[in-house]
Residue frames relative to the residue before (quaternion, step in Angstrom):
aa qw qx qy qz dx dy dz
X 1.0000 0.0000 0.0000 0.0000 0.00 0.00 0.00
X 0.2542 -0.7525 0.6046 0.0594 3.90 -1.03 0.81
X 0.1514 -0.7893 0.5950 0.0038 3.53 -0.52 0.97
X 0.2025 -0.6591 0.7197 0.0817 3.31 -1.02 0.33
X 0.0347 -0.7127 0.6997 0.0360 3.54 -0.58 1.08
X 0.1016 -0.8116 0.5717 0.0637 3.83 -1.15 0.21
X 0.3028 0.8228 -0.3844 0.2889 3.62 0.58 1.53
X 0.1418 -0.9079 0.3556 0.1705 3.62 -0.59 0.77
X 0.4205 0.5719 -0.5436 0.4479 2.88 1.87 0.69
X 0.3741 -0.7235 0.5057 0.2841 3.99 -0.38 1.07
X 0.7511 0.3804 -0.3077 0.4432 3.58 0.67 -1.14
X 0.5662 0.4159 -0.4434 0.5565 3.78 0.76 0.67
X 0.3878 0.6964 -0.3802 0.4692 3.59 0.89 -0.74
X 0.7227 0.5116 -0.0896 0.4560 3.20 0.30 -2.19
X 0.6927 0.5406 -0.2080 0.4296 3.68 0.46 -1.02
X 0.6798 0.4086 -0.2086 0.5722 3.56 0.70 -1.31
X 0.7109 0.4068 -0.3702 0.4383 3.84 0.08 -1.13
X 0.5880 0.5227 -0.4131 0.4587 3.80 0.94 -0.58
X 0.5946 0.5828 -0.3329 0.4427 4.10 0.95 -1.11
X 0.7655 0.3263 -0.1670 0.5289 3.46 0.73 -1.56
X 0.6594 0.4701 -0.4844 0.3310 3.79 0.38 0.16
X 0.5095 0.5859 -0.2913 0.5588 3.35 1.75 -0.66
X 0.8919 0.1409 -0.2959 0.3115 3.71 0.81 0.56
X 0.5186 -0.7408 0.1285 0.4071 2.60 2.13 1.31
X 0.0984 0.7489 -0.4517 0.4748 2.72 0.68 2.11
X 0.1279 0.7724 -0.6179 -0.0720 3.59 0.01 0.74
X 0.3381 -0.7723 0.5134 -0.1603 2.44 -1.41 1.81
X 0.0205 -0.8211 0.5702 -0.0185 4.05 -0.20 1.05
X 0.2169 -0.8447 0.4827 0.0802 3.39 -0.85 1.05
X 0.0722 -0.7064 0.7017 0.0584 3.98 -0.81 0.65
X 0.2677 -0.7404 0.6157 0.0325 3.75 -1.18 0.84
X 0.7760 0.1489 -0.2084 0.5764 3.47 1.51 0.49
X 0.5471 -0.6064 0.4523 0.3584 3.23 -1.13 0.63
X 0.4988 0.6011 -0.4377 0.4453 4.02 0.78 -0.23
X 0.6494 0.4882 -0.1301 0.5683 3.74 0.70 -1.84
X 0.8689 0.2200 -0.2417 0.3718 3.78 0.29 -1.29
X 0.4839 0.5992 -0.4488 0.4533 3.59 1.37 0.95
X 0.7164 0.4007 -0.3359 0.4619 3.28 0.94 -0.29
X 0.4039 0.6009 -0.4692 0.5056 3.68 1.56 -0.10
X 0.8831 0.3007 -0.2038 0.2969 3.12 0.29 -1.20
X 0.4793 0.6496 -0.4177 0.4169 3.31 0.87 0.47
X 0.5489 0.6126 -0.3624 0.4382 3.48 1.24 -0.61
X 0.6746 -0.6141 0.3679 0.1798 3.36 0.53 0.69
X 0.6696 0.6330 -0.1974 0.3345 3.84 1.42 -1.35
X 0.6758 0.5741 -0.1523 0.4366 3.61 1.18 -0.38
X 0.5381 -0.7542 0.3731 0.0496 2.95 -0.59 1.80
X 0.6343 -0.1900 0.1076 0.7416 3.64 1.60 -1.22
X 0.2620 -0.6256 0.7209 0.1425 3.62 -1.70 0.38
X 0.2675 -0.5882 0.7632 0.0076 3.20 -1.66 1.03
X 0.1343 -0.8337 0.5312 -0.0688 3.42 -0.57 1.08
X 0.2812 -0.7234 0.5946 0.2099 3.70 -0.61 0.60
X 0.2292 -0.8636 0.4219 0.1537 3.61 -0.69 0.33
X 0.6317 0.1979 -0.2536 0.7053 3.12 1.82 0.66
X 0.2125 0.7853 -0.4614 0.3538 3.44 -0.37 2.30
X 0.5052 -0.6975 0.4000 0.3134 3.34 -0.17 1.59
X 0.6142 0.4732 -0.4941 0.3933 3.62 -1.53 0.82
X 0.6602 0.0050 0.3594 0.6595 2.47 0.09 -2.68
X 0.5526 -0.5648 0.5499 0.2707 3.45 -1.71 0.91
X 0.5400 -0.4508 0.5017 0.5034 3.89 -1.44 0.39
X 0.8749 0.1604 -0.3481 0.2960 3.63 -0.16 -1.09
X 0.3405 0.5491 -0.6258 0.4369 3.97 0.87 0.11
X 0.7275 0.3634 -0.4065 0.4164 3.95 -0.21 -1.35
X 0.5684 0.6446 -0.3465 0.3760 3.63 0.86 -0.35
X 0.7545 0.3739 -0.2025 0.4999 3.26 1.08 -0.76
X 0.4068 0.5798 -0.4539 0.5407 3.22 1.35 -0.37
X 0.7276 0.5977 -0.1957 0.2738 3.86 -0.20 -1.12
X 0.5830 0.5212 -0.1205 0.6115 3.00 1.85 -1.02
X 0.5659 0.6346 -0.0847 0.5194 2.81 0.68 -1.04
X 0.6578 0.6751 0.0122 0.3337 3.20 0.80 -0.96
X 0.0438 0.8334 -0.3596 -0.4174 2.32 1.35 -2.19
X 0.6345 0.6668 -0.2752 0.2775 3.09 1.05 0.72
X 0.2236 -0.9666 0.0761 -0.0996 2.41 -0.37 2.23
X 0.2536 0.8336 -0.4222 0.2499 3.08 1.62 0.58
X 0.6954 -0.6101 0.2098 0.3166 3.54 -1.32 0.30
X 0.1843 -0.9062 0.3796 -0.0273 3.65 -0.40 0.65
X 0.1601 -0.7724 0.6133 -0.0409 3.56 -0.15 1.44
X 0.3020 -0.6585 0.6894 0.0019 3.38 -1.35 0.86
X 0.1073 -0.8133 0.5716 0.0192 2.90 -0.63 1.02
X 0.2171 0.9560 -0.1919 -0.0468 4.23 -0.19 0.93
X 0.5581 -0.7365 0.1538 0.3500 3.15 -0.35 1.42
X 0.6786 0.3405 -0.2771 0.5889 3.71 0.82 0.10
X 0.7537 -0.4503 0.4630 -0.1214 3.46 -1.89 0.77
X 0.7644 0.5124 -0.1484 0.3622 2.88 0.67 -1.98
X 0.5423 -0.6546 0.3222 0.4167 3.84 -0.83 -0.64
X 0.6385 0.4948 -0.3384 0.4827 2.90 1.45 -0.24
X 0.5391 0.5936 -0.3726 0.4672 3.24 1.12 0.26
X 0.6177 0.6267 -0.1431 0.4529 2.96 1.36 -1.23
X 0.5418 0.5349 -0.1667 0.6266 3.77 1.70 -1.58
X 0.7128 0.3112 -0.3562 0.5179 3.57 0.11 -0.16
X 0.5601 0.4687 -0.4560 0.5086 3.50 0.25 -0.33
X 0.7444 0.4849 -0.2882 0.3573 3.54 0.18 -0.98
X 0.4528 0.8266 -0.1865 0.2773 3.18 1.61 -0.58
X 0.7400 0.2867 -0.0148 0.6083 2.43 0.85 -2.03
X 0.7252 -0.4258 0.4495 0.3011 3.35 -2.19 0.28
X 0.4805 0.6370 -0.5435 0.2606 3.99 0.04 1.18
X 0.6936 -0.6191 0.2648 0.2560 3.17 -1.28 0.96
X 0.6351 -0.0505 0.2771 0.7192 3.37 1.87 -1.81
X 0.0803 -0.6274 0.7739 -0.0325 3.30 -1.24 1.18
X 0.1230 -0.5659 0.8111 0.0822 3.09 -1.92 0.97
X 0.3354 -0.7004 0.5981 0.1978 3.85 -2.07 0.52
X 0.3886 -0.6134 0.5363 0.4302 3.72 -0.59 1.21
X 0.6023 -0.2278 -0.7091 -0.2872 1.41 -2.14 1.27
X 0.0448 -0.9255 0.3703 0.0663 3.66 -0.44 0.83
X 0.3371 -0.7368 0.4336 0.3942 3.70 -0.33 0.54
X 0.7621 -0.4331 0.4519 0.1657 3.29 -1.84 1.66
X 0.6427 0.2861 -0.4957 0.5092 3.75 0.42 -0.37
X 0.6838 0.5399 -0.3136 0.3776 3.97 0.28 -1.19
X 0.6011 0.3862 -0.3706 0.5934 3.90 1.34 -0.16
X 0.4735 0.5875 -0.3746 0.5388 3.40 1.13 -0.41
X 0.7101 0.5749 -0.2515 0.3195 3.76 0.04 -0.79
X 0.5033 0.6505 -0.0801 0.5631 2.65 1.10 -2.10
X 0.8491 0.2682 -0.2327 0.3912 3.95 -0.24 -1.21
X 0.6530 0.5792 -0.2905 0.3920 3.24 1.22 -0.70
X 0.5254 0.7099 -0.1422 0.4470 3.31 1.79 -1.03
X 0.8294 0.2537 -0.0082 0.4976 3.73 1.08 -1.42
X 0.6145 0.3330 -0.3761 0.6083 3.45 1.39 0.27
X 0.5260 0.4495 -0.4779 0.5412 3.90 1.00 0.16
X 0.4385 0.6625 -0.3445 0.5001 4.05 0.78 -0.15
X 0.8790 0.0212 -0.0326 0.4753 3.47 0.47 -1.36
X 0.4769 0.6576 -0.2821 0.5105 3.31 1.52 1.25
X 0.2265 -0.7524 0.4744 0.3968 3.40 -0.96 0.48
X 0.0893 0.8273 -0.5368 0.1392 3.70 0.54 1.15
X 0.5000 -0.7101 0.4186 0.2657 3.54 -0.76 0.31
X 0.8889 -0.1378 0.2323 0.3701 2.53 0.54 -1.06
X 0.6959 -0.3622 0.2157 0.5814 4.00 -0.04 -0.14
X 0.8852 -0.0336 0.1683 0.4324 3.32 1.28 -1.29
X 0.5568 0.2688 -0.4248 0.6612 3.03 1.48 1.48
X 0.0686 0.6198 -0.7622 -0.1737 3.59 -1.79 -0.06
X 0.3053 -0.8505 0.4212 0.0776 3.26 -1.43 1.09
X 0.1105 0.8018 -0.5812 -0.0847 3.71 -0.73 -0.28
X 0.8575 0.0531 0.0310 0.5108 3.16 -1.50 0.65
X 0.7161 -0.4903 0.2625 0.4218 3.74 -0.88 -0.09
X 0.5972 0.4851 -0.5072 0.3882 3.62 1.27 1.59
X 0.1834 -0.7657 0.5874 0.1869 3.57 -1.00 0.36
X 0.5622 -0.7418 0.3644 -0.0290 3.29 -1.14 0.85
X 0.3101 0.8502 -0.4107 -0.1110 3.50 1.42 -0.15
X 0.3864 -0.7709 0.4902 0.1274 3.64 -1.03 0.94
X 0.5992 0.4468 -0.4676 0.4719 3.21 0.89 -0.06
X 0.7984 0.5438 -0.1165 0.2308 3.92 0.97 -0.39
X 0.2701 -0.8122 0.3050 0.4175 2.38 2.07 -1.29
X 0.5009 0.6916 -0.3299 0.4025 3.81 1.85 0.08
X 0.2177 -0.8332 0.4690 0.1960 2.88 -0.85 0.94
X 0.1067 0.9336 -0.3166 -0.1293 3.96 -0.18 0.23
X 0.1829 -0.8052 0.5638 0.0149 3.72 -1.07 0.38
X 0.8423 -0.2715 -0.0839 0.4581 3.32 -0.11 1.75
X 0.8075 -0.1334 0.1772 0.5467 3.26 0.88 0.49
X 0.5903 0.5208 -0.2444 0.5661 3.62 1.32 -0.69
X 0.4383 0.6125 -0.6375 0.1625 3.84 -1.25 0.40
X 0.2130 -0.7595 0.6087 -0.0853 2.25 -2.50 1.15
X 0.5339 -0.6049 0.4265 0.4088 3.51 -0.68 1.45
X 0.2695 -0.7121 0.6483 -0.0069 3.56 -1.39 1.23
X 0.6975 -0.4925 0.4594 0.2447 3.74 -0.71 0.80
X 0.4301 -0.5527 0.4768 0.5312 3.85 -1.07 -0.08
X 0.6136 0.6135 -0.2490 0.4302 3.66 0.76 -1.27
X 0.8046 0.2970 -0.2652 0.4405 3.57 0.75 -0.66
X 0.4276 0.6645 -0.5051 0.3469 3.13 1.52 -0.34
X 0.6776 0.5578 -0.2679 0.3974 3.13 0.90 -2.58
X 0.6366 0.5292 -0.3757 0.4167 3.74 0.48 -1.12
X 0.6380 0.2814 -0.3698 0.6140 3.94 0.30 -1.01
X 0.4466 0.5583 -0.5809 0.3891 3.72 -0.30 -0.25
X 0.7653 0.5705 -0.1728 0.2430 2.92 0.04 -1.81
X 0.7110 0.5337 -0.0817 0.4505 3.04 0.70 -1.72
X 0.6904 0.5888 -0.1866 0.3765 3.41 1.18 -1.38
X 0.6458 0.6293 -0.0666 0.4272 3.14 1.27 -1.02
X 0.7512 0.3333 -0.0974 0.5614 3.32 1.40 -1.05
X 0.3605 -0.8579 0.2787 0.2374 3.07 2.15 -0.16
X 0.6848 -0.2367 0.2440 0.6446 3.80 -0.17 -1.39
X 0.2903 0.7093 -0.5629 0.3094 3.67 0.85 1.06
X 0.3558 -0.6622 0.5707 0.3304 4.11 -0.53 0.03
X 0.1984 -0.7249 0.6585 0.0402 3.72 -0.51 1.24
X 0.3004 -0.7109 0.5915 0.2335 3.64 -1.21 0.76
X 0.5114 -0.5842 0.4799 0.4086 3.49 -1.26 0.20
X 0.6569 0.5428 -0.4054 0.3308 3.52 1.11 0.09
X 0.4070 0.7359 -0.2167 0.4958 3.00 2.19 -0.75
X 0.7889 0.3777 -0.1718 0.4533 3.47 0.78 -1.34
X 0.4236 0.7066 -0.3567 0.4406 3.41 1.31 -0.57
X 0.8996 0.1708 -0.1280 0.3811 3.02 0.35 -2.13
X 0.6203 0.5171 -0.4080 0.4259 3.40 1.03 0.26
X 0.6669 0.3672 -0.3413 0.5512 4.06 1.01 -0.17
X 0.8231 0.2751 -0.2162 0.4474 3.71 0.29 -0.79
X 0.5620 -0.5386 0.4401 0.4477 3.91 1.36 0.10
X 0.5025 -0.6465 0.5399 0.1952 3.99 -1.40 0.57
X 0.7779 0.3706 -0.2688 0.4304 3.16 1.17 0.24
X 0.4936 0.5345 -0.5096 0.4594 3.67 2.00 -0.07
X 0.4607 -0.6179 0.6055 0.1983 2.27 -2.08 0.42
X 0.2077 -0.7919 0.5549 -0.1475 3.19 0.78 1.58
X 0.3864 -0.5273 0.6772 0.3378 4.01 -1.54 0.69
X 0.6360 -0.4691 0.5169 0.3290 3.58 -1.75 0.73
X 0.7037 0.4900 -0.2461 0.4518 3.59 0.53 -1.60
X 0.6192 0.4570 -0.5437 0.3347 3.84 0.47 -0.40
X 0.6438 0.3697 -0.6113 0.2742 3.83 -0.02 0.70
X 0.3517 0.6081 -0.4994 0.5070 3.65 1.56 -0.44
X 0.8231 0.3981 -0.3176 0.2513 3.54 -0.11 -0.81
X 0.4139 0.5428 -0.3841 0.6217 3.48 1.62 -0.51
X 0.6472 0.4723 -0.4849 0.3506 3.35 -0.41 -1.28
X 0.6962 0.6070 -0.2392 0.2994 3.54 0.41 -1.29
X 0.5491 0.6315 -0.1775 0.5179 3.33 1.56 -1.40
X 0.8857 0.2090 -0.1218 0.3963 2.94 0.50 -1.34
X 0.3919 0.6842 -0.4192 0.4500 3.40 1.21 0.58
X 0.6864 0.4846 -0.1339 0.5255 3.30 1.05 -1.18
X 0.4660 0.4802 -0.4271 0.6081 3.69 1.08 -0.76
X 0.7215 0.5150 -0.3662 0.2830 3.79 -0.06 -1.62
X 0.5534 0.6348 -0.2494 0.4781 3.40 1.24 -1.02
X 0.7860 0.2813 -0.2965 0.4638 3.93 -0.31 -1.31
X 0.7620 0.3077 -0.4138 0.3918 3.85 0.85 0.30
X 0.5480 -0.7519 0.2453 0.2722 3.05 1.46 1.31
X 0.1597 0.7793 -0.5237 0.3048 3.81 1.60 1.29
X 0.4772 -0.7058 0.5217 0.0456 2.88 -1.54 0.93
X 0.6234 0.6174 -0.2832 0.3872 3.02 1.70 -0.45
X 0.2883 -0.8263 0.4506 0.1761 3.42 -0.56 0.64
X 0.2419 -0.6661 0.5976 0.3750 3.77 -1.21 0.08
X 0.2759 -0.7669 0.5588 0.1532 3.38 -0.72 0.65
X 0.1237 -0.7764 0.5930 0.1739 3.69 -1.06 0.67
X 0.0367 -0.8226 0.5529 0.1279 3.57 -0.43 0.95
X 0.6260 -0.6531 0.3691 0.2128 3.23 -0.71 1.68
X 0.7157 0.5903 -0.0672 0.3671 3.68 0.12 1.12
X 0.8220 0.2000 0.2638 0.4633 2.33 0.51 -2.32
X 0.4923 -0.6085 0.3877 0.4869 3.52 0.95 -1.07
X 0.5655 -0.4845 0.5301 0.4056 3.91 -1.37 -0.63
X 0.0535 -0.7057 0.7022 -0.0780 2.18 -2.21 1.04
X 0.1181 -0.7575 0.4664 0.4412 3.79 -0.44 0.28
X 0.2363 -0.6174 0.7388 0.1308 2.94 -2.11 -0.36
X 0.0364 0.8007 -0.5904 -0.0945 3.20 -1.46 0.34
């Protein structure tokens, strides 16, 4: 999964991206609403975390922009005041979940984990399945009847990937920009090369599930 966080307090910034990488969360950061509007347009982001007071552009103006937009992934607000009329404007606008500083990182944690499982075929808090594998997200393990094996960050994010969209066809440009970010400068071949990893991983727990390469188009599994 690929977050987009959008905060200009850096030393919170710093705090949260450290919370969500520790559960294999990639996590991209913009410190203005000017910088973290054009991030989010790129289409690559699973949920955004949005400050609501951010040089350029404001959290909930960039908010409407987005909408606007049509773009409809999930969206937490994040606001610097308490009060109700702070509170009434949030409510206003088109967002999924708003939290008020100051809040602890596991409970924004929740909150994301809570509204992108919603519009997923996750399972649960901490597994997604297919065919005769199970995923466990809080660990990174990958397993089949009783068999499992610790999976890389890259293969995790990759099986993630794949798991989620299920028997959808994922492009290699898809996977690019959604594991290595739309702007590295990532080798084409490095998802051929995962794929490979994780084929072989899929193997020594004697899965049935296959990646599939469709000549063209991109992967998908099957079982």
């Amino acid at each position: 999964m690929r977050l987009l966080l959008i905060e200009n307090e850096k030393s919170l910034s710093d705090i949260l991206v450290k919370t969500f990488e520790k559960e294999n969360f990639l996590t991209d950061c913009a410190h203005d609403g000017e910088y973290g509007l054009d991030c989010a347009l790129s289409g690559i982001y699973d949920a955004i975390i949005l400050d609501s007071a951010l040089p350029k552009i404001n959290g909930i103006e960039l908010l409407m922009h987005l909408r606007e937009g049509n773009v409809r992934v999930p969206i937490i607000l994040i606001a610097t005041q308490a009060d109700l009329d702070e509170k009434q404007k949030i409510l206003n606008v088109d967002v999924d979940d708003y939290l008020t500083k100051p809040f602890e990182p596991k409970e924004l944690l929740k909150k994301v984990r809570t509204l992108i499982r919603e519009q997923t075929n996750i399972d649960s808090d901490d597994s997604i399945s297919f065919g005769d594998i199970v995923l466990n997200t809080a660990n990174g393990e990958l397993s089949c009847k009783g068999q499992k094996i610790k999976l890389s960050g890259k293969e995790y994010q990759l099986m993630e990937l794949l798991l989620i969209n299920k028997e959808r066809i994922i492009t290699k440009e898809q996977i690019t920009e959604k594991i290595w970010g739309y702007d590295n400068e990532a080798e084409y071949n490095n998802s051929e090369v995962y794929m490979s990893f994780l084929r072989k991983k899929l193997s020594k727990i004697d899965s049935k599930t296959k990646i599939r390469a469709i000549r063209g188009l991109g992967y998908t599994l099957s079982y």
